[in-house]
C-alpha positions in Angstrom: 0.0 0.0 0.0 3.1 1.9 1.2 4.4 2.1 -2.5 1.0 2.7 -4.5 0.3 5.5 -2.2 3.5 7.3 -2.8 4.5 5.8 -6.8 2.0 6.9 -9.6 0.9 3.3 -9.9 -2.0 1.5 -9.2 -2.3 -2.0 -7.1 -3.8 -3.7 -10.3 -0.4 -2.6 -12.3 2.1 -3.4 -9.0 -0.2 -7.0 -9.6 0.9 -7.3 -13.2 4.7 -5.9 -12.4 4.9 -8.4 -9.8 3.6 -11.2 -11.8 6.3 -10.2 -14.6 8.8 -10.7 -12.5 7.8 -14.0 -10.3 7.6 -15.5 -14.0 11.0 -14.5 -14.8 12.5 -15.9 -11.8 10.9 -19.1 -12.2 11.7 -19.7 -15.8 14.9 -21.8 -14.1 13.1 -23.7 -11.9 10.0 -24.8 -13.8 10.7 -28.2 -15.8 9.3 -28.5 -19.2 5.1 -30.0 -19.7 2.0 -28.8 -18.6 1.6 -26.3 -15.4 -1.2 -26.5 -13.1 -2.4 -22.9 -11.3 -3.8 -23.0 -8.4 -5.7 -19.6 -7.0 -7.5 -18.6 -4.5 -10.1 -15.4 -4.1 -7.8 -13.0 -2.9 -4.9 -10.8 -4.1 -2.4 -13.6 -3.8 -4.7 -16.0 -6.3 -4.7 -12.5 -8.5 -1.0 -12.8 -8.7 -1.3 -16.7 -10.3 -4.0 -15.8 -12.7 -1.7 -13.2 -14.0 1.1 -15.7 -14.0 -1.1 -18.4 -15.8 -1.9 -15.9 -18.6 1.8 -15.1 -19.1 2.1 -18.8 -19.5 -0.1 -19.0 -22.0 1.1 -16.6 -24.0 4.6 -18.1 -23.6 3.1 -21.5 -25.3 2.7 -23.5 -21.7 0.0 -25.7 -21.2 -1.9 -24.0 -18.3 -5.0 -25.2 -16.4 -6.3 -23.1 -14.1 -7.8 -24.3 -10.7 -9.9 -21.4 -9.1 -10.6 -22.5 -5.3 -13.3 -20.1 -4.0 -15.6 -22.2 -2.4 -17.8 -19.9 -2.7 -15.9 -16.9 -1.6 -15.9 -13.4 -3.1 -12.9 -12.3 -5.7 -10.9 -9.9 -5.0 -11.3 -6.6 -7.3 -8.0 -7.2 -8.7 -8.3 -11.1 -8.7 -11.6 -10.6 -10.2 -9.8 -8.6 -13.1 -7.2 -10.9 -14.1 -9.7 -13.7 -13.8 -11.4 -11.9 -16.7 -8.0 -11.4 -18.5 -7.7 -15.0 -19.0 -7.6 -16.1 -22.4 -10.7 -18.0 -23.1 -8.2 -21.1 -24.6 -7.0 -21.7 -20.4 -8.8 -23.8 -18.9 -10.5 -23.3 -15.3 -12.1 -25.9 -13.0 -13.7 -24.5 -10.4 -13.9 -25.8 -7.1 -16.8 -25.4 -5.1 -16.5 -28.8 -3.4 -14.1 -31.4 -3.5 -15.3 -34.1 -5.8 -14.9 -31.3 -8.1 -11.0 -32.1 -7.7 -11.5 -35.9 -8.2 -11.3 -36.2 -12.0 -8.2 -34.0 -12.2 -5.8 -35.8 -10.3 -3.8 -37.5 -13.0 -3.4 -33.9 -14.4 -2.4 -32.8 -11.1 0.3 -35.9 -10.7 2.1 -34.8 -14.3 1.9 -31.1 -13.9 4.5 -29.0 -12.0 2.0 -26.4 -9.8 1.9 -23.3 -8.9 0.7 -22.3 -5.6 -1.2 -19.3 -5.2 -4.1 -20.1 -2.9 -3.1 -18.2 -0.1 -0.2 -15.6 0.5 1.7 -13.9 3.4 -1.4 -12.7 5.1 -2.5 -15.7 6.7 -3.1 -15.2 10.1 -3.9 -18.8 11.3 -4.4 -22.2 10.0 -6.3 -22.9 7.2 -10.0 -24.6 8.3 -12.1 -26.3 6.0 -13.1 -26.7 3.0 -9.4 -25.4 2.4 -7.7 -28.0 4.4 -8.8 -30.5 2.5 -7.6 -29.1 -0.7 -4.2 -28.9 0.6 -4.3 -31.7 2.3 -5.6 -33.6 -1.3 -2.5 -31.5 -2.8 0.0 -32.9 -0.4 -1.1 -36.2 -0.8 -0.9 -35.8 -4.6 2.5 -34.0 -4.1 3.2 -32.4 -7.2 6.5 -30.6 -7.9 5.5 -27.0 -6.9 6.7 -23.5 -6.8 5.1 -20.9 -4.6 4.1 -17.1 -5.6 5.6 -15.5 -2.1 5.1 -18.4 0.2 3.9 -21.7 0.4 -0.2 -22.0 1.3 -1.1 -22.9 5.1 2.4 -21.1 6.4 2.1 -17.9 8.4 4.7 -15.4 7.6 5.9 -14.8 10.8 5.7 -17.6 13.2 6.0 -21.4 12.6 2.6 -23.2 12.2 1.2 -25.7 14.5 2.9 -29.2 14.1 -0.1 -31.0 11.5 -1.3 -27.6 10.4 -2.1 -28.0 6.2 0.3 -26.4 4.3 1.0 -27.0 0.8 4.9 -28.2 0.5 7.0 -26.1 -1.8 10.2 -27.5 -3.8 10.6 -23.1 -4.5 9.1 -20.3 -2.6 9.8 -17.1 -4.9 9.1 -14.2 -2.6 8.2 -10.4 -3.3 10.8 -8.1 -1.7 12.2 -9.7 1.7 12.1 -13.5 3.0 9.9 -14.3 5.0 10.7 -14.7 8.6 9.0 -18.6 8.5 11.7 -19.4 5.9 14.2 -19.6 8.9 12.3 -21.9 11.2 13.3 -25.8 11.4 9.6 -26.5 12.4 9.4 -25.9 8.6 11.2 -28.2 7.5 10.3 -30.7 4.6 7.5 -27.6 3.6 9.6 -25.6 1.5 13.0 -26.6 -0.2 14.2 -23.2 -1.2 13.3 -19.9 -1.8 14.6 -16.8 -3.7 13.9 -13.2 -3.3 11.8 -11.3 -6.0 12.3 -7.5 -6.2 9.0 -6.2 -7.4 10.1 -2.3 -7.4 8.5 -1.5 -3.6 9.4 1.6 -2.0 13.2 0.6 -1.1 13.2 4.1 1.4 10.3 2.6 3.4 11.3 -0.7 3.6 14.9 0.5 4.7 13.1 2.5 7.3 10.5 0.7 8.6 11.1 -0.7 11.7 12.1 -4.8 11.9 13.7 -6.8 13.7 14.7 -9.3 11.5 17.3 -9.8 8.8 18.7 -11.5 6.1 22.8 -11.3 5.6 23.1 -10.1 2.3 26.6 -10.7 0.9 27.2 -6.9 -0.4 26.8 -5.5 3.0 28.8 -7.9 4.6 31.9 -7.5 2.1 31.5 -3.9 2.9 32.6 -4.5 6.5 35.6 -6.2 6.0 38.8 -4.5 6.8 41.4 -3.3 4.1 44.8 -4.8 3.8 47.1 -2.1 2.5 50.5 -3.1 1.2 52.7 -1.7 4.1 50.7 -2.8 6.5 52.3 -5.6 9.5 51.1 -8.3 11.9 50.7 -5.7 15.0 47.9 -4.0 12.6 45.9 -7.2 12.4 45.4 -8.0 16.3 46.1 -11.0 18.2 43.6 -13.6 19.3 44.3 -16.3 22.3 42.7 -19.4 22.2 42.5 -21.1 25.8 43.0 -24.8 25.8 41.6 -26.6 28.9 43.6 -29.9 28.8 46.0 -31.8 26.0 43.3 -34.6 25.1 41.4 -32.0 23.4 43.8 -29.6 22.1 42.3 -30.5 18.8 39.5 -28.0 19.3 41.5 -25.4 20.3 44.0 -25.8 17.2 41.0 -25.9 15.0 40.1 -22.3 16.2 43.8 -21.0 16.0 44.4 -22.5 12.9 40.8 -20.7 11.4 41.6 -17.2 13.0 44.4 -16.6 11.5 43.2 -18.2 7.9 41.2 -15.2 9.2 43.9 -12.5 9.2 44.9 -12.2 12.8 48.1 -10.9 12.8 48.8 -12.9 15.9 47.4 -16.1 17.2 48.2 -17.8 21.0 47.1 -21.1 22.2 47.0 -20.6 26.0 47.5 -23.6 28.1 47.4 -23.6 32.0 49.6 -26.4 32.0 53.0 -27.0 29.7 51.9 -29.2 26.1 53.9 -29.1 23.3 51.1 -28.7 20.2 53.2 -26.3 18.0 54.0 -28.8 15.4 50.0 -29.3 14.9 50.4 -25.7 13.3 53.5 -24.0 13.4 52.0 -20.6 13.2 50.6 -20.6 16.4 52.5 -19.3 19.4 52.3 -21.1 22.8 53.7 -18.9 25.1 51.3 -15.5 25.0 53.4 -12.5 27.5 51.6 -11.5 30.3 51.5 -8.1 28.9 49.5 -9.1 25.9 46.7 -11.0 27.8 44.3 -7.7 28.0 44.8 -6.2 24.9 43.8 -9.5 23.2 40.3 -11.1 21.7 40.0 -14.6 23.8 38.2 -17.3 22.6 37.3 -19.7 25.0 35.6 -22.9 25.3 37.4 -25.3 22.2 39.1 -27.9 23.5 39.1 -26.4 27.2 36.7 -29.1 28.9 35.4 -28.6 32.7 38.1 -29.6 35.0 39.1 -26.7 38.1 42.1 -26.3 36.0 39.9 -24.6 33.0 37.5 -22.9 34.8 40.5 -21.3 36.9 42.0 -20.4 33.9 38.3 -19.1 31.9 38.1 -17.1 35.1 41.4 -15.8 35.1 41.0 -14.8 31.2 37.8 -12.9 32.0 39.4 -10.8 34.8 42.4 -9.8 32.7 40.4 -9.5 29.1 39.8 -5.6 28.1 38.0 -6.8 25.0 34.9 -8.4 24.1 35.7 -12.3 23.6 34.1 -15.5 21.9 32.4 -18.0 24.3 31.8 -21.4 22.9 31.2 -24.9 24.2 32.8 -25.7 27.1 32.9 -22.3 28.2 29.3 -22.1 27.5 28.0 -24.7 29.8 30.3 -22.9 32.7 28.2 -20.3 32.3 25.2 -22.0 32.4 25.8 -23.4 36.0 27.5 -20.7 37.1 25.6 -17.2 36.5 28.0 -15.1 38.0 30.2 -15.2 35.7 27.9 -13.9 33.2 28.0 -10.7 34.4 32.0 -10.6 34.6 31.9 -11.1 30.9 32.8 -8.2 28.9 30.0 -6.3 27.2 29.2 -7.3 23.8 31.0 -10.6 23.8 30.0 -13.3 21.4 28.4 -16.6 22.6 28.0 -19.5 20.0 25.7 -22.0 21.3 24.4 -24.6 19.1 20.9 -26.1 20.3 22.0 -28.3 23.4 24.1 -25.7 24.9 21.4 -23.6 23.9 18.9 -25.2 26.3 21.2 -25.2 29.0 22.0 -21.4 29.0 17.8 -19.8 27.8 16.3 -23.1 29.3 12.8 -24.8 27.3 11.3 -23.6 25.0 8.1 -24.5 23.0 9.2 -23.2 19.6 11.7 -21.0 17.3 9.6 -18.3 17.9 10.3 -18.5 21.6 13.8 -19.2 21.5 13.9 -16.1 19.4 12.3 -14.4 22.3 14.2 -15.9 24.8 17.3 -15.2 23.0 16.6 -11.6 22.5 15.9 -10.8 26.4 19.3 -12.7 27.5 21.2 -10.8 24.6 19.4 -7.4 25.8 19.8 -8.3 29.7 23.3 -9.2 29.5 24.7 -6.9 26.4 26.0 -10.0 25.0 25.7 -11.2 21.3 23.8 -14.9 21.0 25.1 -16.9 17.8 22.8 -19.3 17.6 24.0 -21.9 15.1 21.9 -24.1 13.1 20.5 -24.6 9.5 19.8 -20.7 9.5 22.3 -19.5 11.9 20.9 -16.4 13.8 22.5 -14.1 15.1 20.9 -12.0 17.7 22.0 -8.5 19.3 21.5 -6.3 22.4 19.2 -4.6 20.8 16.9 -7.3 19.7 18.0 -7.8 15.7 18.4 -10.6 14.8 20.5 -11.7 11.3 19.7 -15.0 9.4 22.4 -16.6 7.7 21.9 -18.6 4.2 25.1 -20.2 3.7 25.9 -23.3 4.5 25.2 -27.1 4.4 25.0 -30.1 6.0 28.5 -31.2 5.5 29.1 -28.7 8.7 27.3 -31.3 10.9 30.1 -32.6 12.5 32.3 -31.9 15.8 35.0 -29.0 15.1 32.4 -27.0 12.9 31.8 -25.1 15.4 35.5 -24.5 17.0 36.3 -23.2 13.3 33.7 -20.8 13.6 34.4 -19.5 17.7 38.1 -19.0 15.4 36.9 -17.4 12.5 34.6 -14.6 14.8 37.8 -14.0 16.9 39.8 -13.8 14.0 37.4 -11.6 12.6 37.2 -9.1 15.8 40.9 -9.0 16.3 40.8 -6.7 13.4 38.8 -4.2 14.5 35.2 -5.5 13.8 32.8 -4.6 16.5 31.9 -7.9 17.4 27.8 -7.9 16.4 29.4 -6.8 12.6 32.2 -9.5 13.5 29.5 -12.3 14.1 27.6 -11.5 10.9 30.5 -12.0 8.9 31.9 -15.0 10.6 28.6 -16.9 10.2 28.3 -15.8 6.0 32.0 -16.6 5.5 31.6 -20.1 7.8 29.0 -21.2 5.5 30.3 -19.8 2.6 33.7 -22.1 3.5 31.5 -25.7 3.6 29.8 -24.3 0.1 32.6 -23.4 -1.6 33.9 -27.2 -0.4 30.8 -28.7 -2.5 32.9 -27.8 -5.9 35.5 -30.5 -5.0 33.6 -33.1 -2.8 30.7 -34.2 -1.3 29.1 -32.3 1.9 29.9 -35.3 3.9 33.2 -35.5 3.1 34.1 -32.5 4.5 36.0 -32.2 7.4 36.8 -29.3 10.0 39.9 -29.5 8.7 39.2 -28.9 5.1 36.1 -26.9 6.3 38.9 -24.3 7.8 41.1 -24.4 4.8 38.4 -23.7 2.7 38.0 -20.3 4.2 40.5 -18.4 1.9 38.7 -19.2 -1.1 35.3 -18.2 1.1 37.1 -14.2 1.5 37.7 -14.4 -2.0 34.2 -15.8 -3.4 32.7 -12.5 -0.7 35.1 -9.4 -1.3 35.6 -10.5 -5.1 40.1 -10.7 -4.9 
């Protein structure tokens, strides 16, 4: 409404703009043979009546499948119901043996989904959950005009609820915040963001609280190398190892911050171990002097023992920076609040879902994690990276930032110790830690899918994962 109100264009012609450019998206992703459009009465089933008539004239079998059920049209549905060509055919549906005899059609076609858009407030009731729930059954491949039918925009649907499974979800503008949830899963396989020509200065400047990591702001953060420039430019990162059976962890995040750019990188041990020839860039013996003016990163490879949580507690008193917080260290905190509040402000915590639990406690849903996660972030001034399919990334001030790199070949123990590395790698150079996180979790992901162009997802290992990360800088500032 925003942008009809203040461009010289009216909703009827956003409509046709809109339907223009879903169509041109989805030329990629649309297989060859007949396409089966499915529309409902309001604006959203305007959009795939427009679409179907673009098909058309593009020489695509199109049938159209107008589910009203006795519902009134829209104005502008109503309008490109009478642009249709009379050569498209439409079955309406006012009940559902009126489905019956279609089926076969319905099992061939590819469909598009454009019963019900973004605007959904709750689940869909009958008669319409039995036509999705006929559609599901039937399972056609299917590609959605702005999001799949049945799922609400902006908060994950009840476990059951009908919603109309999308291989492609091409979406007007932004994603969708459901496009982030796990409680989604199986119900839409990808999506891809459609600029239809809204008003960019509203959208920039309305107020939200969620985001998408785009790749062109993030490659804007990252900090300039000049020529002259020397190791005590870059910043130095300690990485505090708890015991030698795990030093692994800890090399893994040494090793990734300074593939990174740290200028210096320390692997701080409270007792003597002799790990240097696991990297030989890494320096064991940190000076006294340097321990405040360092990012720590504690938590790989430090385990639970008095020892480490002497030595996590002796970190935090010295630290003058904000550090990363992972694992181990993560659970510590969760049994012991106090410490919490020693932390430096704006430090980085990387929990994945377990630790998760232990630090927010239960939750019902993503939508309450979310919640849960934004009060402990605002309570604490702390940053929560909360890893997962969709890594989120949530600040003090209640943002949070969705990641979409990534695969599942970074479901394995270490992926996470290269990213605790990569963040404190990151923040050593100067990056404010919130801009630092962001970053860390684009280039993380980026790293495992830049490994998919020489081997398999599950091939990869933290290893390779963290080696991978040079050609991840180069794939995000373009040298």
């Amino acid at each position: 409404m925003h942008t009809i109100s203040r461009e010289p264009i009216s909703s009827l012609d956003l409509m046709e703009r809109a339907a223009h450019r879903w169509l041109e998206a989805a030329w990629p992703y649309l297989p060859s043979g007949p396409v089966a459009v499915l529309s409902g009465f309001g604006n959203n089933g305007g959009d795939a009546l427009a679409i179907a008539r673009l098909l058309h004239l593009h020489g695509v079998e199109t049938k159209v499948f107008m589910a009203c059920f006795g519902r009134h049209l829209s104005p502008d549905c109503k309008t490109n119901l009478e642009r249709l060509p009379s050569a498209i055919p439409i079955i309406w549906i006012s009940e559902m043996g009126d489905m019956e005899g279609h089926v076969p059609f319905l099992a061939s076609a590819s469909l598009i989904d454009g019963l019900f858009g973004s605007g959904l407030r709750g689940s869909l009731t009958e008669p319409f959950a039995g036509l999705v729930q006929m559609v599901k059954k039937i399972r056609p491949y299917t590609l959605a005009i702005d999001i799949p039918s049945g799922m609400l925009a902006h908060r994950p649907i009840t476990p059951g609820a009908p919603v109309i499974p999308a291989d492609w979800a091409l979406t007007f503008q932004s994603p969708k915040l459901a496009f982030f949830y796990p409680e989604h899963e199986g119900l839409i396989g990808n999506f891809r963001v459609i600029d239809i020509g809204l008003d960019k200065e509203y959208i920039h400047t309305a107020p939200a609280g969620e985001h998408m990591l785009e790749k062109e702001e993030l490659a804007a953060l990252m900090p300039s190398r000049p020529k002259f420039s020397h190791k005590g430019q870059y910043g130095k990162v300690g990485v505090l190892l708890g015991h030698w059976k795990t030093h692994g962890a800890a090399v893994l995040a040494a090793i990734s911050a300074q593939h990174m750019g740290a200028g210096k990188v320390y692997v701080i041990s409270p007792e003597p171990i002799d790990i240097n020839i696991s990297w030989p860039g890494m320096m064991l013996a940190a000076p006294e002097d340097d321990l405040g003016s360092m990012v720590h990163c504690i938590g790989p490879g430090m385990g639970t023992s008095k020892l480490a949580l002497s030595g996590m507690r002796d970190i935090i008193k010295k630290a003058q920076l904000p550090m990363v917080v992972d694992a181990d260290a993560i659970n510590v905190l969760s049994d012991n609040n106090n410490i919490i509040e020693t932390l430096h402000p704006f430090s980085v915590l990387t929990p994945h879902m377990g630790e998760a639990k232990r630090l927010l406690g239960h939750w019902e849903n993503t939508l309450e994690l979310h919640q849960k996660a934004r009060n402990f972030a605002r309570a604490h001034t702390l940053i929560l990276v909360l890893k997962g399919a969709h890594t989120a990334v949530v600040e003090p001030n209640g943002h949070i930032h969705f990641n979409t790199t990534g695969n599942p070949g970074l479901a394995k123990a270490g992926s996470g110790d290269v990213l605790s590395g990569v963040i404190a790698g990151l923040m050593a150079q100067g990056l404010d830690p919130a801009d630092a996180s962001k970053v860390g979790v684009y280039l993380h992901g980026l790293a495992a899918d830049c490994y998919m162009d020489t081997g398999a997802a599950q091939a990869m290992t933290p290893v390779s994962l963290s080696q991978t990360l040079g050609k991840a800088l180069q794939v995000l500032i373009g040298t």
